[in-house]
C-alpha positions in Angstrom: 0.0 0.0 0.0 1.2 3.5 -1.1 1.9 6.3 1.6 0.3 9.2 0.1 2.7 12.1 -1.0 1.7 15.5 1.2 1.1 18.2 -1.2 2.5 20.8 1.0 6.5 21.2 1.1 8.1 19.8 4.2 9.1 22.1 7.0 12.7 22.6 8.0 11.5 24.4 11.5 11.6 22.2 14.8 8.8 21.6 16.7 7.5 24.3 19.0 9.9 27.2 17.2 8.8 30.8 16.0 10.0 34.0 14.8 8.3 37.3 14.8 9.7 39.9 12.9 8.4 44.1 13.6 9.3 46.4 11.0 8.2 49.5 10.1 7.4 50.6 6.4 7.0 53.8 4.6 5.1 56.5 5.6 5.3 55.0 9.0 3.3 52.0 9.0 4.2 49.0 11.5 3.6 45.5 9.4 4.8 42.1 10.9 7.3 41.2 8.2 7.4 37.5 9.8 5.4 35.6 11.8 6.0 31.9 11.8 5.6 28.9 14.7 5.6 25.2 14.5 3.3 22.9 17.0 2.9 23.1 20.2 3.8 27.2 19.9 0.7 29.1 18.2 0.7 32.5 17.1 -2.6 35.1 16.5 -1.9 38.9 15.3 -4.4 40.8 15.1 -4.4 44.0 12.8 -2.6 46.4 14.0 -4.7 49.0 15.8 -3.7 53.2 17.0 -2.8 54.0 20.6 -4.2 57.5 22.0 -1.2 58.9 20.4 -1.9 58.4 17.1 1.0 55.8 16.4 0.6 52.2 15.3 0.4 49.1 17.9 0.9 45.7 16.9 -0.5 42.8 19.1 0.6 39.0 19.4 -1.0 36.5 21.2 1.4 33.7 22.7 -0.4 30.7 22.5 -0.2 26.5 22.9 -2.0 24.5 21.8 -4.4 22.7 24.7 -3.2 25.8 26.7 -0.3 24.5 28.0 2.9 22.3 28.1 2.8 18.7 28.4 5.8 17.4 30.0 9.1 17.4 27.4 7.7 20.5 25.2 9.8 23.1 24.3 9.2 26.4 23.2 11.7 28.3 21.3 10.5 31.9 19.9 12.5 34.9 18.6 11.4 38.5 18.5 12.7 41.6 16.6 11.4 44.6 17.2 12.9 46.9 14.4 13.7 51.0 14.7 10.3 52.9 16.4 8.2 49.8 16.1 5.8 49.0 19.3 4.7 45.3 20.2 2.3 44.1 22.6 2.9 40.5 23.5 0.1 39.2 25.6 -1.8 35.4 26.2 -5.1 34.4 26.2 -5.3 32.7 29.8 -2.8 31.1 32.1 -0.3 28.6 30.8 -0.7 25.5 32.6 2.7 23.4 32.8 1.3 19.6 33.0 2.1 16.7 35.0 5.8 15.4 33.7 6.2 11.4 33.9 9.5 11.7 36.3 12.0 14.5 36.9 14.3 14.2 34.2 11.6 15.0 31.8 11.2 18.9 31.2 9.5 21.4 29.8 10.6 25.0 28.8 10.2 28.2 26.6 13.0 29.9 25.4 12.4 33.9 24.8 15.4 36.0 23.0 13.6 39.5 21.9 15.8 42.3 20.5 14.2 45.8 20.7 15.8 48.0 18.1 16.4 51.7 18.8 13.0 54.1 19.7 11.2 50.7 20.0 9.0 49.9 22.4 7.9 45.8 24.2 5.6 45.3 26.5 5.1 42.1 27.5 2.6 41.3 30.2 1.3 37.6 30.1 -1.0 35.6 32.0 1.0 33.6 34.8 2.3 30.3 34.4 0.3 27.4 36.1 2.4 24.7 37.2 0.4 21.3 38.1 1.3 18.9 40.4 4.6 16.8 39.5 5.5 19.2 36.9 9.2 20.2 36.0 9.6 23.3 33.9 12.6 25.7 33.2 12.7 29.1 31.1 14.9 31.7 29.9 14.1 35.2 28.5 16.6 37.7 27.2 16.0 40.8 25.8 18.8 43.0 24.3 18.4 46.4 24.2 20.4 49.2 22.0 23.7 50.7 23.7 22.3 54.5 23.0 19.5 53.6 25.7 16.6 54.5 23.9 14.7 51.1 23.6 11.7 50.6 25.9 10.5 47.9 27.6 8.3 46.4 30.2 8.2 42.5 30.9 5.4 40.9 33.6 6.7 37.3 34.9 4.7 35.4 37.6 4.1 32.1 38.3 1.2 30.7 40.5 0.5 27.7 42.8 -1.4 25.7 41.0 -4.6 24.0 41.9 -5.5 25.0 45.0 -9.1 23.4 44.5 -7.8 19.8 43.9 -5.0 20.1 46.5 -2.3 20.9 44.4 -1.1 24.0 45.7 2.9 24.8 45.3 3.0 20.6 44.7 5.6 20.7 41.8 8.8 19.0 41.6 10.6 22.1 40.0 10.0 25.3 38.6 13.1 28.0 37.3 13.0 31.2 35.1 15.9 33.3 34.1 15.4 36.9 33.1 18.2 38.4 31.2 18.7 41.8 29.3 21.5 42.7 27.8 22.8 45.6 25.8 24.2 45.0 22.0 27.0 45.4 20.7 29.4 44.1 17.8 30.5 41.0 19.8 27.0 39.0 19.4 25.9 38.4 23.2 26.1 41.9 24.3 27.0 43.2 28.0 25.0 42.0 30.4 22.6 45.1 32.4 20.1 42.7 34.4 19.8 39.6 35.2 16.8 38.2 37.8 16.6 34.2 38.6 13.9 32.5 40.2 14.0 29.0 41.4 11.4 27.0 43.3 11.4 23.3 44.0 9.0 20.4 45.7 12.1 19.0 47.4 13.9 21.5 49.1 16.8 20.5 51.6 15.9 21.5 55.8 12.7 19.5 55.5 10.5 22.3 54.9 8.7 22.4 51.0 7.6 25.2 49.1 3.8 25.1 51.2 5.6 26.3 54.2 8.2 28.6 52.3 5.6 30.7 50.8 3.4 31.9 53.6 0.1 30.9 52.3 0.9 33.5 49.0 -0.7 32.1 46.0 1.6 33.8 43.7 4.6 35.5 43.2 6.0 38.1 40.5 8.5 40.2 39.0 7.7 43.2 36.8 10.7 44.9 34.9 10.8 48.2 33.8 13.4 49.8 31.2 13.2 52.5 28.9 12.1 56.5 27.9 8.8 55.1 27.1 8.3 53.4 30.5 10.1 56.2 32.6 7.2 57.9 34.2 5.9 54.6 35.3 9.4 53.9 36.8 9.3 56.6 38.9 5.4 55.9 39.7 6.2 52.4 41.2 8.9 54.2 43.5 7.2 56.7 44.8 4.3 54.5 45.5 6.6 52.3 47.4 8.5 55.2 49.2 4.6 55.7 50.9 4.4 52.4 52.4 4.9 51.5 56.0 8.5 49.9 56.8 9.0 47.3 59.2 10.0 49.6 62.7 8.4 52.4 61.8 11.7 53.4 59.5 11.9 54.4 56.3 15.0 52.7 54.5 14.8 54.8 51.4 15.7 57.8 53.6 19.4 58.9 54.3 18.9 58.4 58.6 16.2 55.8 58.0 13.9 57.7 59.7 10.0 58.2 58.5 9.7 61.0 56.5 5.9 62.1 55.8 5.1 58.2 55.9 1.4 58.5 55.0 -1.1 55.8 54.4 -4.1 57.7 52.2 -7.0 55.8 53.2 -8.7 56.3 49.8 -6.1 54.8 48.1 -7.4 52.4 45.7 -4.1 50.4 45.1 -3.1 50.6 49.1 -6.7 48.8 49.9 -6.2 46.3 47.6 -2.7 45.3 49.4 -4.3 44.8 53.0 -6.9 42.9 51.4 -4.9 40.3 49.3 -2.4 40.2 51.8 0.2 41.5 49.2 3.4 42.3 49.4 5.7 44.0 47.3 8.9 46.0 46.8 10.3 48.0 43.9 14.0 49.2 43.3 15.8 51.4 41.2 18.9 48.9 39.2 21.1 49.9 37.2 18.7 52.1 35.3 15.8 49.7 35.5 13.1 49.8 38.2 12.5 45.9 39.4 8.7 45.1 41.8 8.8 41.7 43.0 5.7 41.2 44.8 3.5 38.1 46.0 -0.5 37.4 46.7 -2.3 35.2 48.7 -5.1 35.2 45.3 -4.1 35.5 41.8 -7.4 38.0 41.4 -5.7 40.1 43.9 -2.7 40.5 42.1 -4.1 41.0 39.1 -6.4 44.2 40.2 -3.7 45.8 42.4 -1.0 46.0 39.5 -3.7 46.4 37.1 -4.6 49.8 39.2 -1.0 50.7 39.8 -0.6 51.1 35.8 -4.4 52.3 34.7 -3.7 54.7 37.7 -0.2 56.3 36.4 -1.4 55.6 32.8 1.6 55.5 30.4 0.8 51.9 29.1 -2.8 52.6 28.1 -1.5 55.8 26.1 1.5 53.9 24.4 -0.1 50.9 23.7 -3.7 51.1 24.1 -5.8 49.0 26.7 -5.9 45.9 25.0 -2.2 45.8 26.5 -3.8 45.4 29.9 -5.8 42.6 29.1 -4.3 39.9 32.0 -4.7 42.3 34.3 -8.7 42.4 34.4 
C-alpha cells in the first residue's frame, strides 16, 4: 500500500519554534514582516490598531495548543522589534505546565527579543500554572540598543497551582531566568540585568515550598526599562516610598527615619494590598526599576497591578488598553 505524497513542502522548522519579525514601512506603518511557529507554539496577530497617540500598535497572542505544556515541550521563539516599532505581546489565559512522567523530563520556553532603537515591548502575560509533578525551566533575554533608547516592560509570575484539587505549590521544579542585555558588535552583548527565580518540591531543611511561601498564591517580577516606561518607573517608587516599613523606619531615607510616611485611606491600590495580603517591593537597578511582589489570590494581584498602571497611565496611552488585558 502506497503512503500518500503531502502536497504541502516539508518544513525545515523544529517543533515548538517561532519567529516574529516588527518592521516599520513607509510612511510610517508597522507590518509584521514575519510571523512563523511550528506545534505546540501558536501564534494570533491581530491588525494592528492606533494608541491614544496616534501611532501604530501591533498585538501578538502567545499561544499552545491545549493551553499549555505537556511534560518534554519546548518552546523556542524569537522576536525583533525593528527602529520605532511597538509590540504588545500578551496570552489568552494562564499557561498550565502539565504533570511530567518523572523529573528528568522537562519542559521550557525559550524567549530572546531584541528591541531596536525608539522601540518599544511590552510584555505582560498571563501567569504560568504549574500542576502537580510538573518540572519546567525558562529563559528570556532581551537586548536592548547601547544609545539607551529602547523601551520595555516585561510581567513574569508564576502561581501555585490547583488549589481546589489540592495541588497548591505541589511541583517537583519550577526555574525562570530573566536576562537583558545591551548590543553590541560582539553578538551576546554586556549584560545590564539579570533576575533568577528557582522554586522546588524537594527542598533541603525538611520544609517544602507550602511552608516557604506563607500561604501566598503567587509570586512576580515586573521589569521596567526604557524613555517610554520612565514615568511609570518613577510611579512604582514613589508609591513604594509611601508604604509603612518594618519599625516604623523608612529605609529609602538617608537616617532611616520616616519622612511624611502617610497611608491615604482612599487609596485604591493601598486597599487592595491589605486585602490580598500583598506584598511587594520596587527598586531602582542599574537604570531599570525591578517590583517583586506576591499574593495570597491570583485576582488580587491581578487588580492591584492592574490599578497601579491604569492609575499612572503611560501603558494605556502607548499601547492602548488591549495591553492590559491579563490584568482584568
Amino acid at each position: 500500500m502506497s503512503v500518500p505524497i503531502s502536497p504541502f513542502a516539508a518544513s525545515s522548522a523544529a517543533a515548538g519554534t517561532g519567529e516574529i519579525i516588527l518592521a516599520l514601512l513607509p510612511p510610517g506603518r508597522q507590518t509584521l514582516q514575519k510571523c512563523t511557529y511550528q506545534y505546540p507554539l501558536k501564534l494570533i496577530a491581530p491588525d494592528p490598531h492606533h494608541s491614544s497617540e496616534q501611532k501604530h500598535v501591533t498585538i501578538t497572542f502567545l499561544l499552545t495548543y491545549g493551553g499549555g505544556l505537556v511534560g518534554g515541550d519546548q518552546i523556542d521563539l524569537k522576536v525583533e522589534l525593528q527602529d520605532a516599532t511597538r509590540l504588545v505581546l500578551l496570552t489568552q489565559g494562564s499557561t498550565k505546565i502539565f504533570k511530567s512522567p518523572e523529573k528528568s523530563v522537562v519542559s521550557g520556553q525559550t524567549l530572546n527579543v531584541t528591541i531596536g532603537s525608539q522601540a518599544a515591548l511590552c510584555y505582560l502575560p498571563d501567569p504560568t500554572q504549574p500542576f502537580a509533578e510538573s518540572v519546567y525551566e525558562q529563559k528570556q533575554t532581551f537586548t536592548v540598543q547601547h544609545d539607551g533608547t529602547s523601551s520595555l516592560l516585561v510581567l513574569d509570575w508564576v502561581s501555585e497551582g490547583r488549589r481546589a484539587r489540592g495541588e497548591s505549590w505541589t511541583l517537583w521544579s519550577w526555574k525562570g531566568k530573566n536576562e537583558v542585555r545591551e548590543s553590541n558588535d560582539q553578538g551576546k552583548g554586556r549584560l545590564l540585568l539579570r533576575d533568577a527565580v528557582m522554586l522546588r518540591g524537594d527542598d533541603l531543611g525538611g520544609m517544602g515550598l507550602v511552608e516557604k511561601s506563607n500561604n501566598m498564591g503567587i509570586f512576580g517580577t515586573l521589569i521596567v526599562y526604557g524613555p517610554v516606561f520612565k514615568y511609570l518607573g518613577e510611579f512604582l517608587l514613589r508609591e513604594f516610598s509611601t508604604q509603612p516599613r518594618i519599625g516604623a523606619k523608612n529605609w529609602t531615607t538617608s537616617d532611616g527615619i520616616a519622612e511624611g510616611n502617610v497611608v491615604h485611606e482612599d487609596d485604591q491600590a493601598k486597599r487592595l494590598e491589605q486585602q490580598n495580603g500583598l506584598l511587594w517591593t520596587a527598586a531602582n537597578v542599574r537604570g531599570f526599576v525591578l517590583v517583586k511582589f506576591g499574593a495570597k489570590e491570583i485576582d488580587g494581584a491581578r487588580r492591584w497591578l492592574g490599578t497601579l498602571l491604569k492609575q499612572e497611565g503611560s501603558v494605556e496611552k502607548v499601547f492602548g488598553h488591549q495591553a492590559l488585558l491579563c490584568l482584568r
